[in-house]
FIVEXVEX-335613 format. One record per residue: residue number from 0; z, y, x of N, C-alpha, C in turn. Coordinates in pm, whole numbers, plus 50000, padded with zeros to 5 digits. Each point is the difference from the previous one (the first is absolute). Layout:
N
<torti pos="NUM" n_w="Z" n_v="Y" n_u="X" ca_w="Z" ca_v="Y" ca_u="X" c_w="Z" c_v="Y" c_u="X"/>
...
# end
This chain:
51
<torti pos="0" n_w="74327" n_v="18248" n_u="64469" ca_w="49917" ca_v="49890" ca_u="50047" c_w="50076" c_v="49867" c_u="49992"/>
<torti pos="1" n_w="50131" n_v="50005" n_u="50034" ca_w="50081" ca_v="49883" ca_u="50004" c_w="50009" c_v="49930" c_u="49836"/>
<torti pos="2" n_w="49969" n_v="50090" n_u="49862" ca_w="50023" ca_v="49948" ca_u="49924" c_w="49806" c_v="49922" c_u="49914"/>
<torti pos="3" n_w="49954" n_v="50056" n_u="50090" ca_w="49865" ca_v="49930" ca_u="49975" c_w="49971" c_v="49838" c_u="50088"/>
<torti pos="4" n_w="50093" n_v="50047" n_u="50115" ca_w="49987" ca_v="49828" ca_u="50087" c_w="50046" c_v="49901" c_u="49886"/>
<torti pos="5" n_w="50145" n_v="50065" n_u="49932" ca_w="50070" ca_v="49889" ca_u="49916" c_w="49975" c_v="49961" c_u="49863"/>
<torti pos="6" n_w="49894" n_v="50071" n_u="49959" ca_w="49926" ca_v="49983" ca_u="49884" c_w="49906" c_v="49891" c_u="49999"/>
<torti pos="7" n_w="49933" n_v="50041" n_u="50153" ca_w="49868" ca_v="49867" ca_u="50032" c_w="50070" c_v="49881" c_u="50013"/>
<torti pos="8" n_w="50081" n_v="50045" n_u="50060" ca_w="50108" ca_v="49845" ca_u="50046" c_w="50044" c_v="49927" c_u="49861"/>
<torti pos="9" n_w="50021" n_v="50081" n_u="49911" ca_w="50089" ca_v="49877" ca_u="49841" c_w="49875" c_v="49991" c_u="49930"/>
<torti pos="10" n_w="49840" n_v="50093" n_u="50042" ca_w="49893" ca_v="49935" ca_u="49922" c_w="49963" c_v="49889" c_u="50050"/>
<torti pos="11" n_w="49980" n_v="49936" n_u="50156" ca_w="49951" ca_v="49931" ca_u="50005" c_w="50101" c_v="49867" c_u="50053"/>
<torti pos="12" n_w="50120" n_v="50007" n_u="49906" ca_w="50066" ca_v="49883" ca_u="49959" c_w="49968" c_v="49902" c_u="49919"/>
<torti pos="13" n_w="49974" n_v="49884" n_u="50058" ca_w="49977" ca_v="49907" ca_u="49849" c_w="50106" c_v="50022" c_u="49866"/>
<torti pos="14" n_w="49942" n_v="49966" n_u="49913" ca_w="50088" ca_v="50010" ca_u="49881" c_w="50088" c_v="49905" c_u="49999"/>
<torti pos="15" n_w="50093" n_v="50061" n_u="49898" ca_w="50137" ca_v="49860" ca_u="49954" c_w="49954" c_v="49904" c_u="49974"/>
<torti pos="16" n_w="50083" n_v="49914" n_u="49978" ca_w="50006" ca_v="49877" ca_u="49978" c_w="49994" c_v="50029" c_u="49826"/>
<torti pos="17" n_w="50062" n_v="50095" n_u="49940" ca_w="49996" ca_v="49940" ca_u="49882" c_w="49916" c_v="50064" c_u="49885"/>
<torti pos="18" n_w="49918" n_v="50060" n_u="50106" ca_w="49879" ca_v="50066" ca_u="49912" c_w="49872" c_v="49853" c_u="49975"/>
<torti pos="19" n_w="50078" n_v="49926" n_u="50084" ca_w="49898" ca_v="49871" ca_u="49986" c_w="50015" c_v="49898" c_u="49868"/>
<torti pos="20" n_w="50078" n_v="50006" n_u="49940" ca_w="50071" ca_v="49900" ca_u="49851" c_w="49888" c_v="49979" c_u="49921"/>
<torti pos="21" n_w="49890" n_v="50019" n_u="49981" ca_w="49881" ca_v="49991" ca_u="49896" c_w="49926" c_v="49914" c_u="50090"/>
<torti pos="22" n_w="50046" n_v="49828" n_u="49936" ca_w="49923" ca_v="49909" ca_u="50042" c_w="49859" c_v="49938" c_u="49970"/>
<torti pos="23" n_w="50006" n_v="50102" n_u="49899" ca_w="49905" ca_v="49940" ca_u="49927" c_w="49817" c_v="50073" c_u="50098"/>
<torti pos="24" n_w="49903" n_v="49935" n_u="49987" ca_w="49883" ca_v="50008" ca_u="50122" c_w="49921" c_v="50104" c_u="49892"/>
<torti pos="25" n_w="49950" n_v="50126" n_u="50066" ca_w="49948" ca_v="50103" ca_u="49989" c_w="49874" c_v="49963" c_u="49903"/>
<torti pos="26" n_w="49932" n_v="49851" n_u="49993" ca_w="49883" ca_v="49987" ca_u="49957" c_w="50010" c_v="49965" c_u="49871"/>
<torti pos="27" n_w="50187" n_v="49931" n_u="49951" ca_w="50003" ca_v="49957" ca_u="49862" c_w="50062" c_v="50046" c_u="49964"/>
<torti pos="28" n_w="50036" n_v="50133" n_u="49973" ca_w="50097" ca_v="50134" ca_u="49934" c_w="49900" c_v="50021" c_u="49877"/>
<torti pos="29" n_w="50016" n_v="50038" n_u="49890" ca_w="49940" ca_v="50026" ca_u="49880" c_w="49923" c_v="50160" c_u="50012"/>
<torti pos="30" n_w="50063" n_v="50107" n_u="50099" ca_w="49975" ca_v="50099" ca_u="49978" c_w="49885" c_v="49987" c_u="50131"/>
<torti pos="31" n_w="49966" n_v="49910" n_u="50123" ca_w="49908" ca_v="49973" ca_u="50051" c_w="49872" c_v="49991" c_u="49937"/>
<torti pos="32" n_w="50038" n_v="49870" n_u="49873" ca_w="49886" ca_v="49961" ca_u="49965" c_w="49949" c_v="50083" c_u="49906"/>
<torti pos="33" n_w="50069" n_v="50110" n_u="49907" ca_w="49976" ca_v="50103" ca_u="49949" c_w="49912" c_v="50118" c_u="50059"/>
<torti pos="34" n_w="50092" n_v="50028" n_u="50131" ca_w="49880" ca_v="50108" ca_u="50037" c_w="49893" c_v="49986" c_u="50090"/>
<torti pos="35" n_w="49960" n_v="49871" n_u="50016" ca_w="49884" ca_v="49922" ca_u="50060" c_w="49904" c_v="49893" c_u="49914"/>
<torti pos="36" n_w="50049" n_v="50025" n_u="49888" ca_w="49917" ca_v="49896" ca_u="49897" c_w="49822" c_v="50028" c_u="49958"/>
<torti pos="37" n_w="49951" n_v="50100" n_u="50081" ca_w="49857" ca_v="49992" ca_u="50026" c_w="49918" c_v="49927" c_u="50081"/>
<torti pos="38" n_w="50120" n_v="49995" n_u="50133" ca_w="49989" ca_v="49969" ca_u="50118" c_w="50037" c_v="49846" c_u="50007"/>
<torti pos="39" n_w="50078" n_v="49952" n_u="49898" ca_w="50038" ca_v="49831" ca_u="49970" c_w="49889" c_v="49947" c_u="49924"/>
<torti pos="40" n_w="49985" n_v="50075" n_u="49865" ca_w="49871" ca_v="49952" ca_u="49952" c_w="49823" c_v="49996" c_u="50045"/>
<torti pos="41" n_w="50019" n_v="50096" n_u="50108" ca_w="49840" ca_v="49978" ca_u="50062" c_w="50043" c_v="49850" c_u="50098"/>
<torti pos="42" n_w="50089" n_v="49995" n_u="50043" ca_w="50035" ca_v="49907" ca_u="50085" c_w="49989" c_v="49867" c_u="49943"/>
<torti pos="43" n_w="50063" n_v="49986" n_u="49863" ca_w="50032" ca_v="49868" ca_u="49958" c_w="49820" c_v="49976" c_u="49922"/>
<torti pos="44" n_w="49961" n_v="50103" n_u="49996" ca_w="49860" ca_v="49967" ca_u="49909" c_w="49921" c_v="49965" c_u="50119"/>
<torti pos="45" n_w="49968" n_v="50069" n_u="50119" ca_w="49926" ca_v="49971" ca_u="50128" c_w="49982" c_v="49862" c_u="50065"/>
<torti pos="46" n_w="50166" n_v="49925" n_u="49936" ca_w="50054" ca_v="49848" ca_u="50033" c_w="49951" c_v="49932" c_u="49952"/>
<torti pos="47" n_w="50020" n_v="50016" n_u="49872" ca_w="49916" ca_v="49932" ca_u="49888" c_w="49829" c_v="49965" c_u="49984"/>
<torti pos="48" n_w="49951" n_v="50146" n_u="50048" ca_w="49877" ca_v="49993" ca_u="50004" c_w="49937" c_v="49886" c_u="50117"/>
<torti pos="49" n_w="50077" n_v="49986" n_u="50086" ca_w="49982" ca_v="49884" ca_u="50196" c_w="50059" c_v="49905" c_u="49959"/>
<torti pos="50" n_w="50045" n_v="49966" n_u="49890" ca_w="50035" ca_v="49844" ca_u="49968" c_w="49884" c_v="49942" c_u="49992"/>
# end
């Protein structure tokens, strides 16, 4: 039992510091706009169409 307390305990540690280095913003990564590019183009056409 004691080694299940200490399992929960290092899961619900925040993460390192240096798993953080990828500054770059989740929305302008190439492989974002790749596997959401149905979901960009109904969007950008929907925009277009309310101009």
């Amino acid at each position: 039992m004691e080694n299940l307390t200490i399992s929960a305990a290092n899961w619900l540690k925040p993460p390192d510091v240096d798993q953080k280095k990828n500054k770059t913003p989740r929305y302008l990564t190439l492989t974002y706009w790749q596997n959401n590019s149905r979901k960009l183009l109904f969007l950008c056409s929907y925009a277009l169409l309310n101009l």
